[in-house]
Residue frames as qw, qx, qy, qz and C-alpha x, y, z in Angstrom:
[[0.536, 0.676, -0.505, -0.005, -34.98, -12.02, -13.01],
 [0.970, -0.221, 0.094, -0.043, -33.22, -15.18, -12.15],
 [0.065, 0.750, -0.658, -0.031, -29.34, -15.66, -12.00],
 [0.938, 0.173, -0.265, 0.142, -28.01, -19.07, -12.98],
 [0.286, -0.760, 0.583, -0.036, -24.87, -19.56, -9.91],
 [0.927, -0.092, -0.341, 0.128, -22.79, -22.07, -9.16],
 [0.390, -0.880, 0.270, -0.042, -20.63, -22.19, -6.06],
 [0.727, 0.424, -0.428, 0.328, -17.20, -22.84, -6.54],
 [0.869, -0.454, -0.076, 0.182, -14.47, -23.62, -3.99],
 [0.581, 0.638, -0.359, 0.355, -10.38, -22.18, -4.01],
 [0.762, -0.596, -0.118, 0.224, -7.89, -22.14, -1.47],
 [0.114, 0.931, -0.018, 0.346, -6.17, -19.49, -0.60],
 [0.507, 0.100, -0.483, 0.706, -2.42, -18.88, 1.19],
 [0.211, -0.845, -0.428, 0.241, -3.32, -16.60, 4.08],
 [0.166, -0.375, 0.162, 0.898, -0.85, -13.76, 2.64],
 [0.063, -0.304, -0.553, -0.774, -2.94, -14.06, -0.75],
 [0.202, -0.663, -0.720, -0.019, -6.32, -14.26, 1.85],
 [0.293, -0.573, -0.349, 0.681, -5.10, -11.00, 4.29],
 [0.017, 0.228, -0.410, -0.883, -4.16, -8.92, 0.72],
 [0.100, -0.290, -0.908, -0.286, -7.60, -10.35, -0.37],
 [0.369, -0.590, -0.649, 0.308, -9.20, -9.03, 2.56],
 [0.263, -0.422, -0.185, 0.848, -7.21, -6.02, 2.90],
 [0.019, 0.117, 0.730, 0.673, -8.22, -5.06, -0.81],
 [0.324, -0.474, -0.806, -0.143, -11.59, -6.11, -0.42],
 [0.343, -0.670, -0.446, 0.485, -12.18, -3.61, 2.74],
 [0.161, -0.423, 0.129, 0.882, -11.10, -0.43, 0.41],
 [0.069, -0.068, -0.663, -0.742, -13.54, -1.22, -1.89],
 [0.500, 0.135, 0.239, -0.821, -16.27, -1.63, 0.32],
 [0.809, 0.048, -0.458, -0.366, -17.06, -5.42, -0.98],
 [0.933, -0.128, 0.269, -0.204, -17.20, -8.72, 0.31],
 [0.242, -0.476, 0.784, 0.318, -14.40, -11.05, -0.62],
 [0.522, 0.218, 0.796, 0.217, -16.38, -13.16, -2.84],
 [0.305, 0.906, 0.158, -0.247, -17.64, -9.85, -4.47],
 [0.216, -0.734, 0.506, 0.397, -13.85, -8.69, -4.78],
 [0.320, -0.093, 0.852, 0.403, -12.86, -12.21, -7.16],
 [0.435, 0.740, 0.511, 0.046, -16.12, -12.18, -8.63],
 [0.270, 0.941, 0.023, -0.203, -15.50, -8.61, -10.01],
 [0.145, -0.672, 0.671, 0.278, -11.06, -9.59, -10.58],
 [0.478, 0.199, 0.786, 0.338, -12.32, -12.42, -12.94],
 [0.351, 0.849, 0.373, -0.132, -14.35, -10.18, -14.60],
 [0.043, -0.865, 0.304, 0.397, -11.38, -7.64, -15.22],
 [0.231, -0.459, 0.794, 0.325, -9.13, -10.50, -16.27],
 [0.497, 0.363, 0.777, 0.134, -11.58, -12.13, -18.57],
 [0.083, 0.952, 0.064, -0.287, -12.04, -8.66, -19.97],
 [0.199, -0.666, 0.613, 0.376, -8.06, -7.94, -20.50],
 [0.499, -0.150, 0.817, 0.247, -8.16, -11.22, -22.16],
 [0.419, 0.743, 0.521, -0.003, -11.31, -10.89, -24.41],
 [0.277, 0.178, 0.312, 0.891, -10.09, -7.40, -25.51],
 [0.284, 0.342, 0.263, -0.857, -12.30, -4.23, -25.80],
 [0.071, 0.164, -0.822, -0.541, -13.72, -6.18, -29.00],
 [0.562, -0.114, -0.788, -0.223, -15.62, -8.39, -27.03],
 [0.299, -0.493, 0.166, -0.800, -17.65, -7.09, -24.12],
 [0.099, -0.155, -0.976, 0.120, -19.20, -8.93, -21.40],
 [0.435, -0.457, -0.638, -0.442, -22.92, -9.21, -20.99],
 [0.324, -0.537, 0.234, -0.743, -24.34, -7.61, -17.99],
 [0.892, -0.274, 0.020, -0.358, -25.28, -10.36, -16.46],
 [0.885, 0.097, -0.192, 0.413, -21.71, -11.94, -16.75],
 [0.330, 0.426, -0.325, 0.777, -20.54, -8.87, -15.19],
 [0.273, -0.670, -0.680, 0.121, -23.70, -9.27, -12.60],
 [0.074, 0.000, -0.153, 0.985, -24.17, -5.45, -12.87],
 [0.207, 0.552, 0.699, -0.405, -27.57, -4.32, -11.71],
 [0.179, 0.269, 0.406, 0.855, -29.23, -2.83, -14.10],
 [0.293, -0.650, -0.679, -0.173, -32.02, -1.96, -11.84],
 [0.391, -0.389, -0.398, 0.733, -30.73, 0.60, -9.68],
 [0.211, 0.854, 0.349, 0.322, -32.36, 3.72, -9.80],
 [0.336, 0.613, -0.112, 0.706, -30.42, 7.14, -9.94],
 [0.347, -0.786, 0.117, -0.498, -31.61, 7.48, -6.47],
 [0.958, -0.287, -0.008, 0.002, -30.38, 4.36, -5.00],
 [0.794, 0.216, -0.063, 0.565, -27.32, 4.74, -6.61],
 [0.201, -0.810, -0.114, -0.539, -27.67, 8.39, -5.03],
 [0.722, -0.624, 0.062, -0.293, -28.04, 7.07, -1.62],
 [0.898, -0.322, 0.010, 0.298, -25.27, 4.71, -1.61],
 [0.432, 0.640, -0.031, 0.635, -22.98, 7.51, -3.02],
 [0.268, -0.704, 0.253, -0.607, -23.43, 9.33, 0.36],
 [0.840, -0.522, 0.103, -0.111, -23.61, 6.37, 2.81],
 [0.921, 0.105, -0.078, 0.367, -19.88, 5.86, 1.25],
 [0.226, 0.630, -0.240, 0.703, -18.82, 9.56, 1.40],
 [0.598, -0.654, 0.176, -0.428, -20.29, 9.05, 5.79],
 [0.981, -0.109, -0.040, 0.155, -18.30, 5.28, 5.93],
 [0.772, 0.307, -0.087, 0.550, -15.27, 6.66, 4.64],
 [0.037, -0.782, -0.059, -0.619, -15.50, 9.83, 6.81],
 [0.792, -0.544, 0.096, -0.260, -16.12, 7.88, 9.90],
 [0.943, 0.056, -0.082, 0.317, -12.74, 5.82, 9.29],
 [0.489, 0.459, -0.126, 0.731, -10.78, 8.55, 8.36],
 [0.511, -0.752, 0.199, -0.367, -12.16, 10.22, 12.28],
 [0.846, -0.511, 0.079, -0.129, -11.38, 7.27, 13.64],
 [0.867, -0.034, -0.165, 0.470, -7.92, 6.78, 12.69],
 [0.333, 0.555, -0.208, 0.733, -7.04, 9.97, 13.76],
 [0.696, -0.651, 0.124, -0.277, -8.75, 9.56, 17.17],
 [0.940, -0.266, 0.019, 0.213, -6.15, 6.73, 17.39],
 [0.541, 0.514, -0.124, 0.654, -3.57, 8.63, 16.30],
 [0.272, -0.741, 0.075, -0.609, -4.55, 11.44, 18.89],
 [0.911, -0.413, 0.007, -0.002, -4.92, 8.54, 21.87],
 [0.935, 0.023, -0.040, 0.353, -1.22, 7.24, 20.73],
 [0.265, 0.526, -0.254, 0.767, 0.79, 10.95, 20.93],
 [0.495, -0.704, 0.045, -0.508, -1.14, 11.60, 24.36]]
């Protein structure tokens, strides 16, 4: 299957970039994932529930299988686990 891109350019304040970032790190995407997926919403809102996008305008895999999607279900419940140690190690460090 072949995806038609095009790269596009924007420029970003660095408050809109950090909140971009921050954002973007709780979701476990990529910043170019993140906008990709916040046009999507807001083309959505606009369109109405009327007027769906097309998988492929929403670049959702349809290919994943139940295990894959399985697998990355746990490597997120072990990512978020590991964070949530580690800011309480730093917590722990900073009262000591």
């Amino acid at each position: 299957m072949t995806r038609l891109t095009k790269l596009i350019h924007i420029t970003l304040s660095l408050e809109l970039l950090r909140a971009l970032d921050e954002h973007a790190q709780q979701e476990y995407v990529n910043r170019c994932e993140f906008v990709r997926q916040a046009i999507v919403e807001k083309i959505r809102s606009l369109n109405g529930p009327a007027a769906p996008l097309k998988p492929e305008q929403a670049r959702v895999d349809l290919l994943m299988t139940d295990q894959q999607l399985a697998d990355m279900r746990q490597a997120l419940m072990i990512e978020q686990r590991r964070r949530h140690e580690a800011k309480w190690h730093r917590q722990d460090k900073d009262y000591q």
